[in-house]
C-alpha positions as CSV (number, residue, x, y, z in Angstrom):
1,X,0.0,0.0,0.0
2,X,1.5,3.5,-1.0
3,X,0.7,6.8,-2.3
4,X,-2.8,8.1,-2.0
5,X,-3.8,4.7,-0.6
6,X,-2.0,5.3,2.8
7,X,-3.3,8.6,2.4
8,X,-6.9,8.2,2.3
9,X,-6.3,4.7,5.0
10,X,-4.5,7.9,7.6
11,X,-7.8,9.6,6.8
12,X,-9.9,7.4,7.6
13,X,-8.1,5.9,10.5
14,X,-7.2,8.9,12.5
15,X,-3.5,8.2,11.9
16,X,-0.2,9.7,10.8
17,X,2.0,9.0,8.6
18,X,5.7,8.4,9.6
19,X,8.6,8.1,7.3
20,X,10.8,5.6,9.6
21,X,9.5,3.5,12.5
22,X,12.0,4.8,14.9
23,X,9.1,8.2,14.9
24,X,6.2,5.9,15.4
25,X,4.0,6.4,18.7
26,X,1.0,5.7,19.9
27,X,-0.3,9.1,19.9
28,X,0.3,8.5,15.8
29,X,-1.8,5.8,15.8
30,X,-5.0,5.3,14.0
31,X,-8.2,3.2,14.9
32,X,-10.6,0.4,12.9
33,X,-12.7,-1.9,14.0
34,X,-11.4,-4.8,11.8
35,X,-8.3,-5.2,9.3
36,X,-8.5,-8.2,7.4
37,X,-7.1,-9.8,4.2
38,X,-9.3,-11.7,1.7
39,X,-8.3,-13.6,-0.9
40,X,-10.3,-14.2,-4.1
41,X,-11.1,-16.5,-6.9
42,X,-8.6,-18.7,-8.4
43,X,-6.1,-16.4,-9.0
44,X,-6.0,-15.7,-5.3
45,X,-6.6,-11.5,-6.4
46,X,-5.8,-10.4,-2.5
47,X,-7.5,-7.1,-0.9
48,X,-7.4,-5.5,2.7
49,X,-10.6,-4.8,4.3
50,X,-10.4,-1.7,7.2
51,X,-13.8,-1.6,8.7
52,X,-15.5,0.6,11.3
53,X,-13.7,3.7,10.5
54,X,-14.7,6.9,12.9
55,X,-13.8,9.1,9.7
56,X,-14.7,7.0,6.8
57,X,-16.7,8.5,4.1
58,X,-16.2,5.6,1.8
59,X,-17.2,2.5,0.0
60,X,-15.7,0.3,-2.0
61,X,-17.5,-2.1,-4.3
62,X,-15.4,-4.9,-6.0
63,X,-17.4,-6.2,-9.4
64,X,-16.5,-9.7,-10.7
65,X,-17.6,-11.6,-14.0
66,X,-17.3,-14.0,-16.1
67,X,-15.5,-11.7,-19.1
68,X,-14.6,-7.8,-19.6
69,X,-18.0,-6.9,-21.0
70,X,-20.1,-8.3,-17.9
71,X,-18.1,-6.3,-15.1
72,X,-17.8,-3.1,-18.1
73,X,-21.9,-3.3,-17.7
74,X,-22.0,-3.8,-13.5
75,X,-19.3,-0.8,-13.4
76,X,-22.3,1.1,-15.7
77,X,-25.2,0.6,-13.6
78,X,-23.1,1.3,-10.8
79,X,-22.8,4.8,-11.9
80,X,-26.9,5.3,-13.2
């Protein structure tokens, strides 16, 4: 996880970001509810679930199918 992932997970969490570990404390710590890892499918695609954010404004829906044009029409009535 990097970039504006860690950014918006910070957000979300309450946290800071540190550069080295030596500057980590717990006052730069943020809070969930549940970190998990979930692997799917047969290619074992892997995400990280945070839940029960106090600052999360956020959802994330993961579409699967059976080819490109199936999840190209979920991702379309997503968005209508």
């Amino acid at each position: 996880v990097g970039g504006v992932e860690i950014e918006l997970i910070a957000i979300a969490t309450g946290g800071r970001i540190v550069p080295r570990f030596e500057e980590l404390t717990a006052a730069k710590l943020g809070k969930a509810g549940r970190v998990r890892e979930v692997c799917f499918g047969t290619t074992k695609d892997k995400m990280v679930f945070i839940e029960n954010c106090a600052n999360s404004k956020a959802v994330t829906i993961f579409v699967r199918g059976g080819n490109k044009i199936i999840v190209e029409e979920a991702k379309r009535s997503i968005h209508d």
